[in-house]
GUFIDREN-358237 format. One record per atom (N, C-alpha, C): z, y, x. Coordinates in steps of 0.001 Angstrom, whole numbers, padded with zeros to 6 digits, always signed. Atoms other than C-alpha are relative to their C-alpha. Example, Ala and Ser with C-alpha at 12.3 -4.5 7.8 and 13.67 -1.06 7.14 Angstrom:
! residues 2
+000000-001190+000890
+007800-004500+012300
+000000+001200+000900
-000060-001190-000820
+007140-001060+013670
+000730+001090-000770
END
This chain:
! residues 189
-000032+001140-000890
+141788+102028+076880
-000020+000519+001443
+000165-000757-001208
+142667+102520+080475
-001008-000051+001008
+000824+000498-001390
+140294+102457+083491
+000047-001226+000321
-000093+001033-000671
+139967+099172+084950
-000936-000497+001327
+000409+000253-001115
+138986+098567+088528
-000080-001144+000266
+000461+001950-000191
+137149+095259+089096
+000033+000275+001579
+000110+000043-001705
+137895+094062+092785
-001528-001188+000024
+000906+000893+000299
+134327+092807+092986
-000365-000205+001418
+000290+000521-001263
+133178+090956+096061
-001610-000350+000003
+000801+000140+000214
+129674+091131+096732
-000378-000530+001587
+000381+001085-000906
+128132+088383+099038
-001267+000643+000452
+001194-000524-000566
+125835+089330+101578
-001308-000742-000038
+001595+000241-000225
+122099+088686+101644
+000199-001041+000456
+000314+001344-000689
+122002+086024+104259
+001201-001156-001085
-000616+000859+000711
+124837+084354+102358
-000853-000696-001391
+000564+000316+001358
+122895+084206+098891
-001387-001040+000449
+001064+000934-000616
+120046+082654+100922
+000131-001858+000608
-000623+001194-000907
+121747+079757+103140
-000146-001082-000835
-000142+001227+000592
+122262+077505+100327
-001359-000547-000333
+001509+000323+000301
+118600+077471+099042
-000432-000295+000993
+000935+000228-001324
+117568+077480+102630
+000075-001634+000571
-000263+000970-000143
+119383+074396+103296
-000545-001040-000901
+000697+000843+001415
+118342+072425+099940
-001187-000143+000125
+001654+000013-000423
+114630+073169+100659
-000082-000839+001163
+000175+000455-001406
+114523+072214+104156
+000409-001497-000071
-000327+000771+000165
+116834+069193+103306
-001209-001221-000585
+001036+000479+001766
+113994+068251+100195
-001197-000072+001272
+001386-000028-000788
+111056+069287+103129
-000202-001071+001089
-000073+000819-000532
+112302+066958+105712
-000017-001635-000677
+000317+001303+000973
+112250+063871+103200
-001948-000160+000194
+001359+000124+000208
+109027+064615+102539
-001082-000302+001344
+000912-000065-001388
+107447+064971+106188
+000307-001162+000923
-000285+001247-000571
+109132+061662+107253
-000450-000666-000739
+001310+000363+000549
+106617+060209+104746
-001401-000342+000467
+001461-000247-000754
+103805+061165+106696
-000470-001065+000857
+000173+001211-000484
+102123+058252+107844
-000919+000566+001694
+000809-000272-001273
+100822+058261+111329
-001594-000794-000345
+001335+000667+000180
+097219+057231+111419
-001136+001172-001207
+000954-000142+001212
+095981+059530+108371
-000279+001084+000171
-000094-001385-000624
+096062+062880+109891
-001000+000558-000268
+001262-000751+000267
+092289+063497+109274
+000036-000080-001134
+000277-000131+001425
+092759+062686+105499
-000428+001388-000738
+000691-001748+000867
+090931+065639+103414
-000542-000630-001106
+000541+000669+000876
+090966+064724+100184
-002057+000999-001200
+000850-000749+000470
+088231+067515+099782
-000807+001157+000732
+000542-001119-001139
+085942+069354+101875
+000448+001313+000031
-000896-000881-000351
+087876+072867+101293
+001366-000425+000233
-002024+000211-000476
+091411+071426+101691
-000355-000156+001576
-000321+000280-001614
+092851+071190+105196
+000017-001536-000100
-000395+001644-000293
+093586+067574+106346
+001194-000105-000298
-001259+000149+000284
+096438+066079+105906
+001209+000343+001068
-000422-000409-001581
+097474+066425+109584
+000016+001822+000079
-000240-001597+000423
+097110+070647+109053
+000814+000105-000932
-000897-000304+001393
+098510+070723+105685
+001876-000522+000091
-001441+000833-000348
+101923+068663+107298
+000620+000911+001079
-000416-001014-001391
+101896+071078+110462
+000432+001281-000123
-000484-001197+000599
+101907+073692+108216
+001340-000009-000762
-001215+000123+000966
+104834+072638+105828
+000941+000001+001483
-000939+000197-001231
+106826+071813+109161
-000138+001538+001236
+000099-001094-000895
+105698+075357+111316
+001040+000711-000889
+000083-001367+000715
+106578+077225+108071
+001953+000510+000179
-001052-000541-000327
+110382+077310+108813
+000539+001036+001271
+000331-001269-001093
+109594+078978+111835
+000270+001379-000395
+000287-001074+000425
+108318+081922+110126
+001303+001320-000298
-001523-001105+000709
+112101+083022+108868
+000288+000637+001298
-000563-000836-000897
+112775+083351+112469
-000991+000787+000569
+000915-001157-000203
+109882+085558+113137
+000276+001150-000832
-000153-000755+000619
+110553+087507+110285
+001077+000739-000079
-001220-000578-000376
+113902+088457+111488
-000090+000511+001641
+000144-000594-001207
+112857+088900+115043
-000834+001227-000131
+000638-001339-000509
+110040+091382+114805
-000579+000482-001652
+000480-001349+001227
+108956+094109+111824
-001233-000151-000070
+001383-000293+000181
+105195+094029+112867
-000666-001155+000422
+000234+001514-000875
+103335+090418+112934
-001560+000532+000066
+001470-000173-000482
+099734+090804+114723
-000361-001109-000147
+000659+001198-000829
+097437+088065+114768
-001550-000135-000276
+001212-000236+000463
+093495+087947+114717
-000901-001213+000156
+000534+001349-000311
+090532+085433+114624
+000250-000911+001093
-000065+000622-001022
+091206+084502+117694
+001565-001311-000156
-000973+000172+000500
+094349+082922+116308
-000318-001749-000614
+000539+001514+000351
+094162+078644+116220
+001290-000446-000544
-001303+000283+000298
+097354+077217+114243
+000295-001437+000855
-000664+001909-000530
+099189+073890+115961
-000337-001113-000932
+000140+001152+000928
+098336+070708+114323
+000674-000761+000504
-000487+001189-001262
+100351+067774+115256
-000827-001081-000108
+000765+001367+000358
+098903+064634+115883
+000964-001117-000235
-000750+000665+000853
+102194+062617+114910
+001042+000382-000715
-001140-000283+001429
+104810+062262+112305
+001084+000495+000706
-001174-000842-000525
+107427+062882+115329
-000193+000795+000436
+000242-001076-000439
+105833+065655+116505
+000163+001333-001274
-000521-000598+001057
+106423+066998+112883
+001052+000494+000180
-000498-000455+000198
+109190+066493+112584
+001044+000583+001026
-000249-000408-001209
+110493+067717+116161
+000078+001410+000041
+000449-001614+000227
+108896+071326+114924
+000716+000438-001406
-000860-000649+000962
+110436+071445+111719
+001405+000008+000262
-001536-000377-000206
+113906+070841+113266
+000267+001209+000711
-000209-001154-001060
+113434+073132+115836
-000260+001224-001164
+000193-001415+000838
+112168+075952+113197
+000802+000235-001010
-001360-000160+000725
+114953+075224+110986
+001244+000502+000804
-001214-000168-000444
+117653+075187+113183
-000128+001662+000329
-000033-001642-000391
+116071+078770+114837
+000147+000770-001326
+000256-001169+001195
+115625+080370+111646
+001527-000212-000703
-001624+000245+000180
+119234+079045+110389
+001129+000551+000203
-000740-001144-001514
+120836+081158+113462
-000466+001058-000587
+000515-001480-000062
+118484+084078+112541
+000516+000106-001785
-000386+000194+001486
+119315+083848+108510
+001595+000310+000157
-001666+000256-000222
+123354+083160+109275
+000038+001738+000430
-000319-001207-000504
+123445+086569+111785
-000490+001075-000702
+001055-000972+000523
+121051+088714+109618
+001362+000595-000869
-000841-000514+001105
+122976+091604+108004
-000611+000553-001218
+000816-000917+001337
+121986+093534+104786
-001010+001137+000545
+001123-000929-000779
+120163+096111+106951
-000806-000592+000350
+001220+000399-000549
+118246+093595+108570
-001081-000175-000736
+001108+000584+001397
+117028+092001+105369
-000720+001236-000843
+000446-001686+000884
+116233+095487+104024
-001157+001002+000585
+001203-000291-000835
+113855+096504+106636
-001309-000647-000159
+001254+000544+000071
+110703+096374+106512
-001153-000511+000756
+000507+000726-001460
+108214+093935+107954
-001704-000349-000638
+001763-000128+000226
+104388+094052+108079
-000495-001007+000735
+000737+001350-000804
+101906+091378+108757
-001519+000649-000401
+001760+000026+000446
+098072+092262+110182
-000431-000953+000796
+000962+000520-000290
+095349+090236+110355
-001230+000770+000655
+001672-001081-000355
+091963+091632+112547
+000166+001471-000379
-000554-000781-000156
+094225+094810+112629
-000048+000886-001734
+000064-000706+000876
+093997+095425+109059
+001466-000871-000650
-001194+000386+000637
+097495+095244+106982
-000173-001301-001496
+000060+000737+000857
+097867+092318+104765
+000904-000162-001047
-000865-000700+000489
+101021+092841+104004
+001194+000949+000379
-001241+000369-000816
+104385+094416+104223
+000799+000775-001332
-001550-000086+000981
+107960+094517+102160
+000934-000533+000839
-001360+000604-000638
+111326+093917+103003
-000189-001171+000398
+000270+001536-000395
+112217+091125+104904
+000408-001005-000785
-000487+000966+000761
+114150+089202+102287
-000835-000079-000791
+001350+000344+000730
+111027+089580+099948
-001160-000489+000966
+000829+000595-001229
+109065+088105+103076
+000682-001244+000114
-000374+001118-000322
+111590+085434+103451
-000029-000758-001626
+000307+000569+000997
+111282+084568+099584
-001269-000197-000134
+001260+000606-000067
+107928+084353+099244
-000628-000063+000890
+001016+000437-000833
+106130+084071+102147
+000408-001240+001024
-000488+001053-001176
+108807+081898+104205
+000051-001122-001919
-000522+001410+000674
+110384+079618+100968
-000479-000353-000698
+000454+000983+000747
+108166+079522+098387
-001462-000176+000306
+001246+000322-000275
+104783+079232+100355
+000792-001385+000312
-000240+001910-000072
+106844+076147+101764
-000038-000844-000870
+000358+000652+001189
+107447+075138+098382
-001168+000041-000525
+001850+000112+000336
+103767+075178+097575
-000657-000745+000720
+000287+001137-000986
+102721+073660+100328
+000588-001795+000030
-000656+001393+000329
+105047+070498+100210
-000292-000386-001063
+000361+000514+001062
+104072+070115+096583
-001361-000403+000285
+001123+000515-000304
+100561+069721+098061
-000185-000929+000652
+000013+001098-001186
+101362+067620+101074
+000615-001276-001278
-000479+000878+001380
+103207+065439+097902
-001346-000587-000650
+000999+000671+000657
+099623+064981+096103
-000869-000563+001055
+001137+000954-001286
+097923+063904+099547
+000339-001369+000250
-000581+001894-000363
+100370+061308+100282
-000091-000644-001217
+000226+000617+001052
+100136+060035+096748
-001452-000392-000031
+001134+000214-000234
+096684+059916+097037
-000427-001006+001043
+000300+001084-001198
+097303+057770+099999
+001235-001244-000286
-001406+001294+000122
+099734+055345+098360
+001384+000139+000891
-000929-000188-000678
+102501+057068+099882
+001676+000480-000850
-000802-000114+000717
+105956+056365+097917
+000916+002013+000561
-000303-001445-000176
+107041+060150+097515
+001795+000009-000454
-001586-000417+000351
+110952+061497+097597
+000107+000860-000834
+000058-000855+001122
+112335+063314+094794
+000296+001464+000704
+000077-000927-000932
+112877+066851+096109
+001298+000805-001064
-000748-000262+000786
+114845+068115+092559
+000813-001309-001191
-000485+001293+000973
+115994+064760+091333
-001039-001255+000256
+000592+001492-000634
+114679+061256+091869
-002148-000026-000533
+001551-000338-000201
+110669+061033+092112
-000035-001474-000789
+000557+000700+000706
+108855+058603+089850
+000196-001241+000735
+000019+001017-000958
+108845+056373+093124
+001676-000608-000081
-001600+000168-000242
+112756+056579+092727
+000646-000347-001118
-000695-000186+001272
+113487+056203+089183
-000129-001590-000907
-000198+001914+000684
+114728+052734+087753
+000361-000014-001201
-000656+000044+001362
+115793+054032+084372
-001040-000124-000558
+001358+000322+000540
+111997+054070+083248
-000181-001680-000019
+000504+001505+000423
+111598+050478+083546
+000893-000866-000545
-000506+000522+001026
+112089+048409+080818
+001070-000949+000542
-001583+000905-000074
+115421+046623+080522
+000236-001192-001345
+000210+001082+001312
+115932+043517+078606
+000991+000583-000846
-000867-000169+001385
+117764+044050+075172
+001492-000273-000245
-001107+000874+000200
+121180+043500+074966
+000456-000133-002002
+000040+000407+001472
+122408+041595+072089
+001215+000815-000528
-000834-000367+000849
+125173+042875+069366
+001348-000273+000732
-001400+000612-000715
+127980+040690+071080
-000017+000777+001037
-000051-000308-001675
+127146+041849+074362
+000124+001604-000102
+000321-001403+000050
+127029+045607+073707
+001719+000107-000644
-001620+000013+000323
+130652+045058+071887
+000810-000017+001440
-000922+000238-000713
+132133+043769+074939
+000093+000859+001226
END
């Protein structure tokens, strides 16, 4: 059998990312236009954050991609207070803005960039560090996804009809409720 040379085309890094990046963010913004103004101190539990932290955080966290493409070494120590917002448009004002930057920084990023490695200390001791595309998978997309699944049980907790994020949310779904019977004739026609 002879040789056969596959012309194989292999898609760069930032490419394989973009689509997920978009879909998330798409799914995260649903969710954070939810957020009721007024409830911001909600804590459904003396260790949880509030609801107002736990929303500031889902909405900062797109940020993070474009940090993680700007610099290799992230410092930050007690001294270190995170943003909270105090409304729903101040949300979501920060998650556009940290999408759109990180969007730009994701799009231009080449395979070298993503391949470099990027360290994060706390109180000068290392917490972590790996490539940046294993930084932008778990620490940028699926801490977001963790987070939003949490900000999801707060607002439920607060009677807050929730969006589906992978398909229509319980709040969204009309095939669950009962439907009258159709008769024999009627199912013929």
């Amino acid at each position: 059998m002879p040789d056969m040379v596959l012309n194989e085309v292999i898609m760069p890094i930032s490419q394989t990312l973009l689509p997920e990046f978009d879909e998330e963010m798409k799914s995260t913004r649903k969710l954070l236009e939810c957020v009721p103004d007024g409830k911001f101190d909600y804590q459904p539990h003396p260790k949880s954050m509030t609801l107002g932290r736990l929303a500031s955080h889902v909405a900062e966290l797109p940020s993070w991609g474009k940090t993680t493409l700007e610099v290799e070494l992230l410092e930050l120590g007690p001294e270190f207070k995170p943003h909270i917002a105090a409304t729903r448009a101040e949300l979501l004002a920060s998650f556009d803005k940290g999408v759109t930057e990180a969007r730009e920084k994701i799009a231009a990023a080449t395979d070298a960039d993503w391949q470099k490695m990027w360290t994060f200390k706390y109180g000068g001791k290392t917490v972590m560090s790996m490539p940046r595309v294993a930084v932008m998978r778990g620490v940028v997309m699926n801490h977001l996804i963790h987070h939003r699944a949490q900000l999801g049980v707060f607002l439920r907790l607060n009677d807050v009809a929730i969006p589906g994020m992978y398909g229509p949310s319980a709040d969204e779904m009309k095939f669950w409720e009962a439907q009258p019977a159709q008769t024999a004739s009627a199912q013929a026609s």
